[in-house]
mmJSON file of the N, C-alpha and C atoms, coordinates in Angstrom:
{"data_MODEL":{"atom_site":{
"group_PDB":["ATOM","ATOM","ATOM","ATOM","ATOM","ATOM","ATOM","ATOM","ATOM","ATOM","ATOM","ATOM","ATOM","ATOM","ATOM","ATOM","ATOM","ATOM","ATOM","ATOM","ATOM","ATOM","ATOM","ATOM","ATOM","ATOM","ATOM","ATOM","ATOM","ATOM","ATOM","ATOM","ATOM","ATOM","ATOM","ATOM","ATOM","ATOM","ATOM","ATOM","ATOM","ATOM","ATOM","ATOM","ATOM","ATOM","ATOM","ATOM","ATOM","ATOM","ATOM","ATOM","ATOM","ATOM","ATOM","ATOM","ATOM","ATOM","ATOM","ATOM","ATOM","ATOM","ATOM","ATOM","ATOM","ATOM","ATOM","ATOM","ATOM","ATOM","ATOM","ATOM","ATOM","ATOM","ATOM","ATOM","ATOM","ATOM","ATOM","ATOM","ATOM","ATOM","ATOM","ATOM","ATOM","ATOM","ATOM","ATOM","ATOM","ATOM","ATOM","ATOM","ATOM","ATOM","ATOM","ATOM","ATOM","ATOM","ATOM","ATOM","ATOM","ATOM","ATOM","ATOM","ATOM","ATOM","ATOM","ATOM","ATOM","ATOM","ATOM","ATOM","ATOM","ATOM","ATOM","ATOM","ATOM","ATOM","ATOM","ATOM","ATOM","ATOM","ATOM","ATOM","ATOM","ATOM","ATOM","ATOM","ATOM","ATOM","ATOM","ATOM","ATOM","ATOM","ATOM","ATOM","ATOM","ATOM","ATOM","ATOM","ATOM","ATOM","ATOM","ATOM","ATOM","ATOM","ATOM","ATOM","ATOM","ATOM","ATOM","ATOM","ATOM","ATOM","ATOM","ATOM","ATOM","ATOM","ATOM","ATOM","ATOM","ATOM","ATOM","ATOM","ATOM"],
"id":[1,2,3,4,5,6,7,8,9,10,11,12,13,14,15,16,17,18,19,20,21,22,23,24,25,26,27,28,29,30,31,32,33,34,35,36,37,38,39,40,41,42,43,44,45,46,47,48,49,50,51,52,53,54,55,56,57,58,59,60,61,62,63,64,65,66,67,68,69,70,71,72,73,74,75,76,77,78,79,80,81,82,83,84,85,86,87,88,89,90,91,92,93,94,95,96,97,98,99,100,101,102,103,104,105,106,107,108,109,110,111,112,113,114,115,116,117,118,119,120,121,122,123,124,125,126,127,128,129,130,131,132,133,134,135,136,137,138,139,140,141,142,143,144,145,146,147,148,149,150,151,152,153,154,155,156,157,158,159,160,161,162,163,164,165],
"type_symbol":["N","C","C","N","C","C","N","C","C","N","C","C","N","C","C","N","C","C","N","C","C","N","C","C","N","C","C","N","C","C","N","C","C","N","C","C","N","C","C","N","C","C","N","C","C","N","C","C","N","C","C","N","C","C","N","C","C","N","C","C","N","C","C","N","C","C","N","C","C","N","C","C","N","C","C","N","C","C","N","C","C","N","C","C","N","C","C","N","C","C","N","C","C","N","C","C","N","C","C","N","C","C","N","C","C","N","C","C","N","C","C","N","C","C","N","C","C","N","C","C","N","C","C","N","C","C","N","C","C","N","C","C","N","C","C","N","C","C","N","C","C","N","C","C","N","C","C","N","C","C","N","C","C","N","C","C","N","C","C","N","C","C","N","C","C"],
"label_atom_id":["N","CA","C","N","CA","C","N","CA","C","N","CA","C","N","CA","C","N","CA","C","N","CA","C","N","CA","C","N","CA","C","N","CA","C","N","CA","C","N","CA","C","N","CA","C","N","CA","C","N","CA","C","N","CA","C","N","CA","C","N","CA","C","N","CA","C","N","CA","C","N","CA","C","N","CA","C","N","CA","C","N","CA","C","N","CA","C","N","CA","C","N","CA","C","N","CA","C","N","CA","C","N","CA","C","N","CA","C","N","CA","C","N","CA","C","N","CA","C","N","CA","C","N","CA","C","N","CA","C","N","CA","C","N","CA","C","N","CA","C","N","CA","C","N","CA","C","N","CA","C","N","CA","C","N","CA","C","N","CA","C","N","CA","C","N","CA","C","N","CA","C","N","CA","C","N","CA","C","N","CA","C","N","CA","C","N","CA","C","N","CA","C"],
"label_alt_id":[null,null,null,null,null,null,null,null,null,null,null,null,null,null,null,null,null,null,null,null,null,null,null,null,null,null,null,null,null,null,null,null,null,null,null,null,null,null,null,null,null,null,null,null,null,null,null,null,null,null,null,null,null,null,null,null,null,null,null,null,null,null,null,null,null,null,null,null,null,null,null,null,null,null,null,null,null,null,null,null,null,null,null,null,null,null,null,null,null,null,null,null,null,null,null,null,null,null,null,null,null,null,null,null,null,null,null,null,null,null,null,null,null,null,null,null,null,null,null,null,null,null,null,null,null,null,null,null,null,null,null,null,null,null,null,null,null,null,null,null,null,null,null,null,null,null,null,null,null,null,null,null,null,null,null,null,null,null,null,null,null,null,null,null,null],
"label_comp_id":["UNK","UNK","UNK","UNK","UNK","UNK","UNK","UNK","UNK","UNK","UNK","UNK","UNK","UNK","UNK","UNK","UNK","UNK","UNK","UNK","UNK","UNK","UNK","UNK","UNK","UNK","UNK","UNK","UNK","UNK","UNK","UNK","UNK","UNK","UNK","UNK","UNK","UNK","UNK","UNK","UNK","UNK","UNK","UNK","UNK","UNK","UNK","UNK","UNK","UNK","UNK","UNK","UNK","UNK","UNK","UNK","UNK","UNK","UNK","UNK","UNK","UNK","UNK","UNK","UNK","UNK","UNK","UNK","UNK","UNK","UNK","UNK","UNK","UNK","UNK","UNK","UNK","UNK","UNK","UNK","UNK","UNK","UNK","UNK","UNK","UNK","UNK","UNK","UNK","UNK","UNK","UNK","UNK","UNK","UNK","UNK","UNK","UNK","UNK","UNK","UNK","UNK","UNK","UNK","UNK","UNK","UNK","UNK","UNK","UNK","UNK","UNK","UNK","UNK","UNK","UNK","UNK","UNK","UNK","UNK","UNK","UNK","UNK","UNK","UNK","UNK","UNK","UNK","UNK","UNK","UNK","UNK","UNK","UNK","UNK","UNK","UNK","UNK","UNK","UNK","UNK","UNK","UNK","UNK","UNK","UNK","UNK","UNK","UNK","UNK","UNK","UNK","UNK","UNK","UNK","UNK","UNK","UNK","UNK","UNK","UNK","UNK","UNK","UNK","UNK"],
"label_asym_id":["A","A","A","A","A","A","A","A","A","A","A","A","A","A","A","A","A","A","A","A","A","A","A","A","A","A","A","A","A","A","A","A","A","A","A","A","A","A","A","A","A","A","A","A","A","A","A","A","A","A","A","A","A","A","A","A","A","A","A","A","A","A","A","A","A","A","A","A","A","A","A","A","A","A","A","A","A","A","A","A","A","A","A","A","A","A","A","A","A","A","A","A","A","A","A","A","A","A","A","A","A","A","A","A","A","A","A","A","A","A","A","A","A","A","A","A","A","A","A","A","A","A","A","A","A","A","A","A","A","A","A","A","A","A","A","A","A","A","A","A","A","A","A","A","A","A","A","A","A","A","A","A","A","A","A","A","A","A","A","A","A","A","A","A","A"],
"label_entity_id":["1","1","1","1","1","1","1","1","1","1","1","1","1","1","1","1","1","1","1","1","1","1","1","1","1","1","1","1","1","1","1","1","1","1","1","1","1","1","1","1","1","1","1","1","1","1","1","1","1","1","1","1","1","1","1","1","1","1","1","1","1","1","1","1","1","1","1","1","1","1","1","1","1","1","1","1","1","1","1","1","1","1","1","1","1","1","1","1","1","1","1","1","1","1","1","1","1","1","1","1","1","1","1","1","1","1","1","1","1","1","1","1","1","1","1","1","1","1","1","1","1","1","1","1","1","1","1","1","1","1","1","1","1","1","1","1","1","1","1","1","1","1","1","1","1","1","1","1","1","1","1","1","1","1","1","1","1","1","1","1","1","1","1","1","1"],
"label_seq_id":[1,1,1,2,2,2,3,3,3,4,4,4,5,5,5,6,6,6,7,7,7,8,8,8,9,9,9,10,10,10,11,11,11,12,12,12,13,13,13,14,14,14,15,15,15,16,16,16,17,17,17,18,18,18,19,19,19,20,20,20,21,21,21,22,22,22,23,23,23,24,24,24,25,25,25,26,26,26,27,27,27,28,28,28,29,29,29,30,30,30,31,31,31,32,32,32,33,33,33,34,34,34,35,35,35,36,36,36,37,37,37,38,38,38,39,39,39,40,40,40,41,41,41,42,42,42,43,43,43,44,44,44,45,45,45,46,46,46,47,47,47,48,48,48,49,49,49,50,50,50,51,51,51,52,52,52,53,53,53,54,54,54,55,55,55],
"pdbx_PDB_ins_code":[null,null,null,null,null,null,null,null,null,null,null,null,null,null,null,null,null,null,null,null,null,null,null,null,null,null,null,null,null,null,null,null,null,null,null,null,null,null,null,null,null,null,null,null,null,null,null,null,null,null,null,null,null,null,null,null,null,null,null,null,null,null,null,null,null,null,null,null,null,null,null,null,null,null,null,null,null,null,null,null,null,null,null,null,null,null,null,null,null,null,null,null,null,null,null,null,null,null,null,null,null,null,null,null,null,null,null,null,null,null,null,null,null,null,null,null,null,null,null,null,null,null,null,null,null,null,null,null,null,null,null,null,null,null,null,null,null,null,null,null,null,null,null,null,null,null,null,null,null,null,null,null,null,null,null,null,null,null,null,null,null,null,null,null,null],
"Cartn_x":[107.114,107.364,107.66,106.941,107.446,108.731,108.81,110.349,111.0,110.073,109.941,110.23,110.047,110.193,111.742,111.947,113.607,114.325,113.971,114.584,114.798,113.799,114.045,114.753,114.339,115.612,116.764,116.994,118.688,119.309,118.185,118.804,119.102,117.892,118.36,119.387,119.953,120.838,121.859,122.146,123.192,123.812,122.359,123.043,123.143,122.789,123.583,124.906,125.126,126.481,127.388,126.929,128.174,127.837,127.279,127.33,128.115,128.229,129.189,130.533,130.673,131.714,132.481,132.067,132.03,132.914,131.935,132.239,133.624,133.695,134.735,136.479,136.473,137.369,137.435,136.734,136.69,137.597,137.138,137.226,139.031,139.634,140.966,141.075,142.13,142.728,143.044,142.443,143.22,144.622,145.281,146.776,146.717,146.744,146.958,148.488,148.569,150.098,149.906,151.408,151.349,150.806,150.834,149.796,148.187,148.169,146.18,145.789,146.833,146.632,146.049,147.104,147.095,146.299,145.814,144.784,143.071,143.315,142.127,142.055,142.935,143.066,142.639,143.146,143.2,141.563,140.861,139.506,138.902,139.406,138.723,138.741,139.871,139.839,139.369,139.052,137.882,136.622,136.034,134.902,134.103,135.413,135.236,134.915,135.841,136.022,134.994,134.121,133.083,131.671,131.57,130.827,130.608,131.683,132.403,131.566,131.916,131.151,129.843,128.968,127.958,126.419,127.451,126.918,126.731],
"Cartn_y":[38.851,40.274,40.598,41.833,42.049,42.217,41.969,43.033,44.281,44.92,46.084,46.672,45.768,46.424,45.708,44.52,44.09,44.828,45.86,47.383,47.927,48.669,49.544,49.418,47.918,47.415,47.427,47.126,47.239,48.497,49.29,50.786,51.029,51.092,51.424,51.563,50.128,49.134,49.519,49.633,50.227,52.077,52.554,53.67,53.655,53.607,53.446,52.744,51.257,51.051,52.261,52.507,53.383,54.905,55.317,56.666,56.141,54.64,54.356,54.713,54.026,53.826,54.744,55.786,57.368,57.714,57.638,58.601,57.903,56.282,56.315,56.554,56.527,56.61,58.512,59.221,60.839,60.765,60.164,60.304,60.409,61.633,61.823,62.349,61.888,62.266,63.622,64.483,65.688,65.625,66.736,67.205,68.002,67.354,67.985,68.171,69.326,69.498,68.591,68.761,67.897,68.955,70.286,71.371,70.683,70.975,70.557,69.62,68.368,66.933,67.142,67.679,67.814,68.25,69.369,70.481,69.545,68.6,68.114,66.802,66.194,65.168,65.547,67.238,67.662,67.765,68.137,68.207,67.551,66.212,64.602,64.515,64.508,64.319,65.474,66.399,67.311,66.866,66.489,66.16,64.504,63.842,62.316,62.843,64.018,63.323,64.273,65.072,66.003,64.642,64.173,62.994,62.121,61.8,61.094,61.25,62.956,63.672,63.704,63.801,64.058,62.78,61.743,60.435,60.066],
"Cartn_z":[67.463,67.372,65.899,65.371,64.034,63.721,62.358,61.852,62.82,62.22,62.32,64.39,64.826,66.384,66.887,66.407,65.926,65.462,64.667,64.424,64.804,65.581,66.378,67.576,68.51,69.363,69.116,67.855,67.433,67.04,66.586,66.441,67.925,68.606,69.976,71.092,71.022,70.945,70.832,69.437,68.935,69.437,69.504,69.732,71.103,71.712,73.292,73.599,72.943,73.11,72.219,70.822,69.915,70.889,71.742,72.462,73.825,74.359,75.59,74.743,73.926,73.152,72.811,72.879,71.986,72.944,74.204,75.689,76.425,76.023,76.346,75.626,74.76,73.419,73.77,74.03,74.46,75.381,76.894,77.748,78.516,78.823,79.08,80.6,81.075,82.344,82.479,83.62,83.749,84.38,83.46,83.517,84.961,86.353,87.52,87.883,88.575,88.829,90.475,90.984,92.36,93.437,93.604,94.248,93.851,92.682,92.683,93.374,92.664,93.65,94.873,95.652,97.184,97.446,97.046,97.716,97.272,96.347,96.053,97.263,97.389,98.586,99.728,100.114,101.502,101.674,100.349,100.616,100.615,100.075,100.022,101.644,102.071,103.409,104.441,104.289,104.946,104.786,103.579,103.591,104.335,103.856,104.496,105.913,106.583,108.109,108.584,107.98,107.782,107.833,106.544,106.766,107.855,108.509,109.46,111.114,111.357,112.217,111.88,110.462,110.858,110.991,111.242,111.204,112.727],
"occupancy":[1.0,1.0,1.0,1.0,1.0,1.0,1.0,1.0,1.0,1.0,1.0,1.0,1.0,1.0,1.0,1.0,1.0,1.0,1.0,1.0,1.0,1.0,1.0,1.0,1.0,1.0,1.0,1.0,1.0,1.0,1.0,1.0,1.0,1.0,1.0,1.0,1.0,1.0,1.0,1.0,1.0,1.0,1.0,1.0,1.0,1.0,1.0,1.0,1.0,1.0,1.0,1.0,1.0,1.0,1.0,1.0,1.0,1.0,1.0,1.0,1.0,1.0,1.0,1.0,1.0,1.0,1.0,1.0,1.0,1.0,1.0,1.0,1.0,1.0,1.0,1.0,1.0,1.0,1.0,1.0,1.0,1.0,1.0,1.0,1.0,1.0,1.0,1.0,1.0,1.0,1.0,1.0,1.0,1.0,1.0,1.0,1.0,1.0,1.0,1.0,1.0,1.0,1.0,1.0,1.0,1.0,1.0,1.0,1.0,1.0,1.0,1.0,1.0,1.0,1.0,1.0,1.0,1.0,1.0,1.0,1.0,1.0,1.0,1.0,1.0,1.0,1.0,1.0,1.0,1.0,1.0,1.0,1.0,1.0,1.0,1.0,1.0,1.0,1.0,1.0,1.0,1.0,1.0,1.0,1.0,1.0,1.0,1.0,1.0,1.0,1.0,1.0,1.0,1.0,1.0,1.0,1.0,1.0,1.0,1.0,1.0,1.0,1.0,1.0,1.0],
"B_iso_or_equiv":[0.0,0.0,0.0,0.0,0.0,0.0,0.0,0.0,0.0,0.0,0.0,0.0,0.0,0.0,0.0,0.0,0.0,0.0,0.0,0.0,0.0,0.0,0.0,0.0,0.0,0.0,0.0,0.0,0.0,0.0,0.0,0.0,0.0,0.0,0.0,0.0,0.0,0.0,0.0,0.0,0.0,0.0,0.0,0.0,0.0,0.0,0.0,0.0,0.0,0.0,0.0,0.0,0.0,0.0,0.0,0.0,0.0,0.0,0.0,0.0,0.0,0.0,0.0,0.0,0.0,0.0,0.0,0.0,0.0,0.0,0.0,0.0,0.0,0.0,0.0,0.0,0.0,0.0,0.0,0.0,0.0,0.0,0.0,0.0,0.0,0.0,0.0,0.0,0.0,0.0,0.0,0.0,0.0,0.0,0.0,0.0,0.0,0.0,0.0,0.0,0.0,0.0,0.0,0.0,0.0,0.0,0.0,0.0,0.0,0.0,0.0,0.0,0.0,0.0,0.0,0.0,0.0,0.0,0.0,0.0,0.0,0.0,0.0,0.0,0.0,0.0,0.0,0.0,0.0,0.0,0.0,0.0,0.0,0.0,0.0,0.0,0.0,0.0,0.0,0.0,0.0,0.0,0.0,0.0,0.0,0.0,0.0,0.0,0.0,0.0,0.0,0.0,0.0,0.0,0.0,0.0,0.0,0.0,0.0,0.0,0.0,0.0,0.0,0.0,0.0],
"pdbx_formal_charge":[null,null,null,null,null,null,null,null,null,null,null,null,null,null,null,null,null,null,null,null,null,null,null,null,null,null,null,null,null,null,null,null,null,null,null,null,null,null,null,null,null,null,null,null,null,null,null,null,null,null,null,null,null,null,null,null,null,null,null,null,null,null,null,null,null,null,null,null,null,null,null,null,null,null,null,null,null,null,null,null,null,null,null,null,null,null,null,null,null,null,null,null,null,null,null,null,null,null,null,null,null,null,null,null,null,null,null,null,null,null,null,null,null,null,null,null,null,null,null,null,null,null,null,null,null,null,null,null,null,null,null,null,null,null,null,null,null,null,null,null,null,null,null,null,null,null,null,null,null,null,null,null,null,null,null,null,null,null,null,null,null,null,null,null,null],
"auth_seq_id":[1,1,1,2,2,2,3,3,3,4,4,4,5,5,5,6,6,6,7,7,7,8,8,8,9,9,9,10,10,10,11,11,11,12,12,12,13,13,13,14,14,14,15,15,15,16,16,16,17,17,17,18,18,18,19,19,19,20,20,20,21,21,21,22,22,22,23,23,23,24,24,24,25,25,25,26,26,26,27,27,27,28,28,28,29,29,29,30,30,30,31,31,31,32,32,32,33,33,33,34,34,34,35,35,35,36,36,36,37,37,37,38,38,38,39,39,39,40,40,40,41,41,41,42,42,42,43,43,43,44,44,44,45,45,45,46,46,46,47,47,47,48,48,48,49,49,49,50,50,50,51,51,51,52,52,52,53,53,53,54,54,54,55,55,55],
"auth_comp_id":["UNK","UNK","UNK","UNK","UNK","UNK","UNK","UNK","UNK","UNK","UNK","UNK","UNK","UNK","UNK","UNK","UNK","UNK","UNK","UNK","UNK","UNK","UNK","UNK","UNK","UNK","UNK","UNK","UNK","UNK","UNK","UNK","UNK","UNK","UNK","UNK","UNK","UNK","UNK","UNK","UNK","UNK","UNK","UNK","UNK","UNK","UNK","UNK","UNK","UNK","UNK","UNK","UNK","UNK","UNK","UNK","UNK","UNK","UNK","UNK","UNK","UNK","UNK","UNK","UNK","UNK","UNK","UNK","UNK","UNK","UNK","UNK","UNK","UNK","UNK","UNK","UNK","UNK","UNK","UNK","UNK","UNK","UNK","UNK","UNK","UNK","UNK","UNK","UNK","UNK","UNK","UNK","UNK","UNK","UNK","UNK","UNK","UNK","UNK","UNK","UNK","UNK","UNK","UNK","UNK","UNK","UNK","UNK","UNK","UNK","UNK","UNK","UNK","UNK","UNK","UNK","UNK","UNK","UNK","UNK","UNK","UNK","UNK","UNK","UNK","UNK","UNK","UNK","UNK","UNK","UNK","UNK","UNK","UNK","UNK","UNK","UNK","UNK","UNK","UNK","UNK","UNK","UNK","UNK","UNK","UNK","UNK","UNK","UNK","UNK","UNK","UNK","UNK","UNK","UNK","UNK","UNK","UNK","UNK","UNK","UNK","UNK","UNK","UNK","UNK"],
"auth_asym_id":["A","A","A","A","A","A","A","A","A","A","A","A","A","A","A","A","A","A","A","A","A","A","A","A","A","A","A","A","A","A","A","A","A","A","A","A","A","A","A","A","A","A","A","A","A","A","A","A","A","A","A","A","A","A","A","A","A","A","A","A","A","A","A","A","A","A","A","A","A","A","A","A","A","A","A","A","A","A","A","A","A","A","A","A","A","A","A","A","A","A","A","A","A","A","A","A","A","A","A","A","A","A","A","A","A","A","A","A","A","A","A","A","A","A","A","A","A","A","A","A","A","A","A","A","A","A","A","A","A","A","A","A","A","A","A","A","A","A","A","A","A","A","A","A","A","A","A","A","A","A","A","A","A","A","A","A","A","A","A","A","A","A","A","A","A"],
"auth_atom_id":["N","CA","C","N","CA","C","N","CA","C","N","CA","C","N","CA","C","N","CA","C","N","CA","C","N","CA","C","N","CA","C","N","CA","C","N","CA","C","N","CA","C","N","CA","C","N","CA","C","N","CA","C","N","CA","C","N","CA","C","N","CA","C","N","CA","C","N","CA","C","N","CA","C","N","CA","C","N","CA","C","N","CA","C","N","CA","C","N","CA","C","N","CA","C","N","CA","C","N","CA","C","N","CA","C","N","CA","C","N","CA","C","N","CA","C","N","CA","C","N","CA","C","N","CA","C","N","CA","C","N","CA","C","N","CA","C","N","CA","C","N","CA","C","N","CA","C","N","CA","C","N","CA","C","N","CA","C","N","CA","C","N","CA","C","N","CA","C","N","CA","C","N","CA","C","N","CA","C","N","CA","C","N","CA","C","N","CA","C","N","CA","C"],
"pdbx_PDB_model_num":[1,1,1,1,1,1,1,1,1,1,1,1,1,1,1,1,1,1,1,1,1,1,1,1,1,1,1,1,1,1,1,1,1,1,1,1,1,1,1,1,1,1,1,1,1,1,1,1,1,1,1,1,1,1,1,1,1,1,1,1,1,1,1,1,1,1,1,1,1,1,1,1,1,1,1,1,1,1,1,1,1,1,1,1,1,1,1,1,1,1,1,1,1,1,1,1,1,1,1,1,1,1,1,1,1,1,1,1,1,1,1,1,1,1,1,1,1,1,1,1,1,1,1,1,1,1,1,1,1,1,1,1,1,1,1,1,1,1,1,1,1,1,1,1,1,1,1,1,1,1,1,1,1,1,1,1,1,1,1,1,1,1,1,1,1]
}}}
């Protein structure tokens, strides 16, 4: 394989791990109060038992 396509693999390469990298070093937890929590659970569990039924 040339130089030249060893290049471009490693540019490649590179930018996909340094854009994982990016996204994770970004990446932050939302500030939920204990209301959001809940109301997001209650719908986790509507939808599971929604799924549940339509199986």
């Amino acid at each position: 394989m040339p130089w030249y396509a060893w290049l471009v693999l490693a540019v490649a390469l590179g930018s996909i791990v340094g854009s994982l990298m990016l996204l994770r070093d970004t990446a932050k937890k939302l500030p939920l109060t204990e209301e959001q929590l809940k109301r997001v659970r209650e719908r986790n569990a509507e939808m599971d038992a929604k799924e549940a039924k339509d199986r």
